[in-house]
N, C-alpha and C positions, 0 to 999 in steps of 0.2 A: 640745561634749560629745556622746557619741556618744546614739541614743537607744534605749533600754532594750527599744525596739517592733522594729528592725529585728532580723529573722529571714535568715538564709541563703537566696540567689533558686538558687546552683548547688550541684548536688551533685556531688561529686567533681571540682570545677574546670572541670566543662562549661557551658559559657556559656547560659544559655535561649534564648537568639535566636538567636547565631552556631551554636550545637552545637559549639564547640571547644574544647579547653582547652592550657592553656600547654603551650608545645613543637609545638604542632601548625602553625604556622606561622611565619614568623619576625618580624622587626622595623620590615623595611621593608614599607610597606602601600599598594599607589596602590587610592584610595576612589572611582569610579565609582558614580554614581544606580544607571542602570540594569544590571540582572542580566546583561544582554545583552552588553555592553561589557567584562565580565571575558575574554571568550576573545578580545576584538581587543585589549584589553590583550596578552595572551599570544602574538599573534603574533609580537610582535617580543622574544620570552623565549628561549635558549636551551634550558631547559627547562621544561615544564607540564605539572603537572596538580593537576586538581580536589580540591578536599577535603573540600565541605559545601555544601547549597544546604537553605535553609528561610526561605519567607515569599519576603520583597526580597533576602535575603543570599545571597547567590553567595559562594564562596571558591574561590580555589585560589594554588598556589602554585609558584616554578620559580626557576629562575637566570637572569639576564642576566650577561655577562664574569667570570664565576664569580662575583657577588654574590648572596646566597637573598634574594627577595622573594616577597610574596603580592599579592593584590589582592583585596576584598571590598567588595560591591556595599552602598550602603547606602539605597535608597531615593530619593525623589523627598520634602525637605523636611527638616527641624531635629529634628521628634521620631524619626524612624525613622536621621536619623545619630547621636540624642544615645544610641542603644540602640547602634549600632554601633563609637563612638567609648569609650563605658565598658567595652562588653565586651573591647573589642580592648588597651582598657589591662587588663584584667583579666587577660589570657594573656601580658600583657607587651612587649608591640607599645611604639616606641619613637617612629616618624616617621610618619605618613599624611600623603600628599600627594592632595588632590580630581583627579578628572578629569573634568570633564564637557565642558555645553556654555550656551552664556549668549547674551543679546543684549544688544548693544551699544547707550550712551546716547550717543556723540560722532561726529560725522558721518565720522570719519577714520577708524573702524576698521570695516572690510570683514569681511563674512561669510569666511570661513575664516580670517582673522586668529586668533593664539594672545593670550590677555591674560591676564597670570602678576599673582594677586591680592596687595597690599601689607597691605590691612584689609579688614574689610567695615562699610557701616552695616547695622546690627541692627532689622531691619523683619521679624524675626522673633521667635516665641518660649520658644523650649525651652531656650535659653541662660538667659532672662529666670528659670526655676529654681532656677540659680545664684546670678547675679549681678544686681546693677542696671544697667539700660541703660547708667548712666554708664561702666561697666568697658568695656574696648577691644577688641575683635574687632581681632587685628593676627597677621598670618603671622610665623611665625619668620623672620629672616630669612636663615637658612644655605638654608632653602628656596627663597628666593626666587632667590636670587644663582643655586641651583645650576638652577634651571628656568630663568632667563634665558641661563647658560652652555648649557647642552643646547637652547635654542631656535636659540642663535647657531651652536652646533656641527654643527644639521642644515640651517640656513640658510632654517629658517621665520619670517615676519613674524610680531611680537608685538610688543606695548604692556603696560607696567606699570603698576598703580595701585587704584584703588577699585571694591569692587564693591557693591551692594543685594544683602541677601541677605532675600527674603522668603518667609512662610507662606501666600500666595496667588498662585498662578498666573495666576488671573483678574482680578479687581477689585484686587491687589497689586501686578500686572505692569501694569493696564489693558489686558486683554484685551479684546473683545466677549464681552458679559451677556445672558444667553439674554434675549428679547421684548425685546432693545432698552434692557432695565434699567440704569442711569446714578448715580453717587452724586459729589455736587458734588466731596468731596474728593480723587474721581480727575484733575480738569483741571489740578492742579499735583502731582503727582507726579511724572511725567516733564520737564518742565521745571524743577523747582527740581534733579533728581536732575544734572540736565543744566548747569545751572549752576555746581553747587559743583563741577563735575570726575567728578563718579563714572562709570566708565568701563562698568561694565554690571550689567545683572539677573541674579540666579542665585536658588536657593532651599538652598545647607546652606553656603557658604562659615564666616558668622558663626556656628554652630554648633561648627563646629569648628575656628573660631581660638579662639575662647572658652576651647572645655574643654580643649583640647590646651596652652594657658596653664597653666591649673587645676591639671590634670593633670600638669606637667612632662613635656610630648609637643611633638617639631617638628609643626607643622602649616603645611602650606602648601596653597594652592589654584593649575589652570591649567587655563581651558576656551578652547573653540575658539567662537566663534563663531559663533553659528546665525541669525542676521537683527540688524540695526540698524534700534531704535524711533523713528531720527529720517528715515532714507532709506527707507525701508520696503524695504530689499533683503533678501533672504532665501536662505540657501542650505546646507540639512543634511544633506551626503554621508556616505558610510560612509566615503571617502579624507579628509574633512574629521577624522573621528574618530579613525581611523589618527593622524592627522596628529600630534594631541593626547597621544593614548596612547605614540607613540613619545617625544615630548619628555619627559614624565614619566618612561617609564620609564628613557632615559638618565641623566636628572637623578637617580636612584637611585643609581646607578654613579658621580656625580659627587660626589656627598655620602658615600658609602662610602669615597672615597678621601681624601675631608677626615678622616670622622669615622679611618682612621688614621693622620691627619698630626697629630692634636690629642692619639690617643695615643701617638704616638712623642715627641713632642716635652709631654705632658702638660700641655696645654690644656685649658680649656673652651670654648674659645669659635673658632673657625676667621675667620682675617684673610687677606690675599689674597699675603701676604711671609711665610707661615707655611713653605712648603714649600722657602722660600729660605733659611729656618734654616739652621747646623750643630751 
C-alpha cells in the first residue's frame, strides 16, 4: 500500500541527483564509479557529449554503430548507485551495465584480466532497504552472454563468475587500518570469499543486480582488474580501463541487436538459434 507520507522528490520530471528528466538520455546506460571514466567510456563512441554533471553523476550521451547510449557515473558504493539506479529508471533507462574495476580473490586471474559478473554476494547495504539478504543479487543474463561475446570479439582475457560486493573499502576489503588497527573477523574473510569460488571484491555490483530485478531493468556488471588479494600483484592503467570501457560498450551494440531479433520475431526472452528463425 502506497504511504500517505510520500510527497513528490522531482519537479517537472527532473531527477534531484541526476538533474535529468525522461528523454534526456536513452536506454542504454554503461554505470562507471568514477566521474572520470565517463569520457574514456566515450572514446570509443562514435558520438559524445556531455549532458549533466552534479555531486558523483557525470552524464553524457552518444552513438556507437548507430546505437544511442549514455553513460552515468554513479559513485564509489551501494547508496550513491541505489540514488542513480532509481533515478535512471525514473527517466526510463531500460539496461545498465557496471564498468569499473575490482580485485581479484583466485590466484588465476591476473591484473588486467576482464571478469564479467554472474551474481554478487551482498556484504553490502542499501539493497538490504529492499529486500532481505535472502533475495538474490543475480545479473541478467542477456547481459552477460553479450559481455562475454564482446569480450571474445575484441580478443581480451576474461573470467565469469561471482563477485563481493561490499560497503567498506577498508576493514570490508581488508585493507590496512590507520595505527595498525585489526578486528578478528577480518582473518576470514578473504579466505572463506576464496573458497566458495567468489572471483572478486567490488563495492555496487549487488546494488544493482538487486534493484535492476526489482525494477524490471537488465542489469549486468564487467570490471577490469586492478590487483589480486592472493598474489599481491597489482596493476591500474588507464589502457587497462580502456580495456573494460571498450568491451562494455561493444556489448551495447550486441544486445541492441538481440533486443531487435526478439522484436522481430516477438520474444521475450533472446536464445542463441533465435536469429536462425524464419
Amino acid at each position: 500500500m502506497k504511504n500517505e507520507w510520500l510527497t513528490p522528490l522531482h519537479e517537472g520530471g527532473v531527477q534531484m541527483h541526476l538533474r535529468i528528466r525522461p528523454g534526456d538520455i536513452p536506454g542504454y546506460v554503461l554505470a562507471p564509479g568514477d566521474p572520470g571514466r565517463v569520457p574514456l567510456i566515450g572514446k570509443f563512441w562514435d558520438q559524445y557529449q556531455e549532458v549533466q554533471q552534479n555531486r558523483e553523476y557525470r552524464i553524457a550521451k552518444g552513438q556507437y554503430r548507430g546505437i544511442e547510449l549514455a553513460a552515468c557515473s554513479t559513485g564509489i558504493g551501494g547508496a550513491s548507485t541505489e540514488i542513480a539506479i532509481i533515478e535512471l529508471t525514473n527517466v526510463g533507462v531500460h539496461t545498465i551495465i557496471r564498468v569499473g574495476t575490482c580485485a581479484a580473490l583466485q590466484e588465476e586471474i591476473a591484473p588486467g584480466d576482464l571478469v564479467i559478473h554472474t551474481g554478487a554476494v551482498r556484504l553490502s547495504g542499501a539493497a538490504d532497504m529492499y529486500v532481505p539478504k535472502a533475495y538474490p543479487a543475480v545479473a541478467h543474463y542477456e547481459t552477460v552472454l553479450a559481455l562475454i561475446e564482446a569480450a571474445e570479439d575484441l580478443g581480451y582475457p576474461y573470467h565469469v563468475g561471482i563477485t563481493a560486493s561490499v560497503d567498506s573499502f577498508y576493514a570490508g576489503e581488508v585493507n590496512p587500518l590507520p595505527n595498525d588497527k585489526w578486528f578478528s573477523h577480518m582473518n576470514s574473510v578473504i579466505p572463506d570469499l576464496k573458497n566458495a569460488r567468489v572471483l572478486t571484491f567490488e563495492m555496487e555490483a549487488a546494488t544493482l543486480f538487486v534493484l535492476a530485478n526489482i525494477f524490471s531493468l537488465r542489469g549486468g556488471s564487467i570490471c577490469v582488474v586492478a590487483a589480486n588479494r592472493i598474489t599481491r600483484q597489482r596493476q591500474e592503467t588507464e589502457a587497462n580501463i580502456l580495456r573494460v570501457c571498450q568491451v562494455a560498450t561493444h556489448a551495447v551494440a550486441i544486445l541492441a541487436e538481440w533486443d531487435k531479433q526478439k522484436q522481430k520475431y516477438q520474444k521475450n526472452y533472446w536464445f542463441p538459434s533465435l536469429n536462425k528463425r524464419r
